[in-house]
N, C-alpha and C positions, 0 to 999 in steps of 0.2 A: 749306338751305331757310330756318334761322331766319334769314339775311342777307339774302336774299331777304325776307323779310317785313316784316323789320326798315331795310331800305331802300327800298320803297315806300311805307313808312307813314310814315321820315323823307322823304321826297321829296314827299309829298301834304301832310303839315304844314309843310313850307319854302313850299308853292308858297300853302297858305292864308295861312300869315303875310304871304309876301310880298302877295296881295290885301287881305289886310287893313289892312297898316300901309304900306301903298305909299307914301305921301310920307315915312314915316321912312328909308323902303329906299333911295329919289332921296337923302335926304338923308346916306345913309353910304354910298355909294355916289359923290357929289359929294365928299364928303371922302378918299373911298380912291383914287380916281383919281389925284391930283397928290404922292401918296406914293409911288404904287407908277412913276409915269413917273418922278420924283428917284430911288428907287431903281436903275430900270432906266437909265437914263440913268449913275449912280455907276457903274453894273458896266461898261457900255458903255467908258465912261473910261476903267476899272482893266482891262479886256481889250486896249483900245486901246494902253493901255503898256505892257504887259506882251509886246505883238506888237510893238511897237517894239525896244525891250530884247531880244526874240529877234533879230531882223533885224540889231541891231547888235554882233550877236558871231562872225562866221564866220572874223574872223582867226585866234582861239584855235581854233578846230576844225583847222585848217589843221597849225596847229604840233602838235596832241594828233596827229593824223593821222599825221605824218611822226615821233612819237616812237611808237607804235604803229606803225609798220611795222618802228622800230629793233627796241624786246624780240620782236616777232615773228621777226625775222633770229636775235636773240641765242637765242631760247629753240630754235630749229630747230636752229641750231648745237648747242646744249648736251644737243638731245634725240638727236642724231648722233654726242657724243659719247659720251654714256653706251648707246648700243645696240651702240659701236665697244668698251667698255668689257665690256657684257653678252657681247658675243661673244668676247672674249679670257676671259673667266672658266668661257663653256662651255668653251671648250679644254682649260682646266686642270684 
């Protein structure tokens, strides 16, 4: 309930400031605008190459791919042999 009260009473004083000082508010608000597009724009950039650089690597998945199938063979193998292994020792 205190945030509740405590949030309309900031939201009633934000909204009288802003009537009150209305052309300072235009005026940092005129200044915030062309930061926050440079900004957004940077990120746009840094996303944009950063999906390039994925796009240009599928040869290496290709090859991990096919040495990953190899230890999966090898480890099946080795898992067949020691169960070949477990059962010769029940016997004994």
């Amino acid at each position: 309930m205190k945030t509740l009260i405590g949030g309309a009473i900031a939201a009633l004083l934000g909204l009288i400031g802003i009537v009150a000082w209305f052309p300072q508010f235009l005026t940092v608000i005129a200044g915030t605008i062309p930061v926050m597009l440079l900004l957004g724009g940077a990120l746009a950039i840094y996303l944009g190459v950063d999906e390039l650089k994925d796009t240009w690597k599928p040869e290496e998945s290709t090859e991990t791919d096919a040495a990953i199938d190899d230890n999966v063979e090898k480890y099946k193998q080795e898992i067949s042999e020691l169960k070949d292994e477990i059962d010769t020792l029940k016997k004994e």
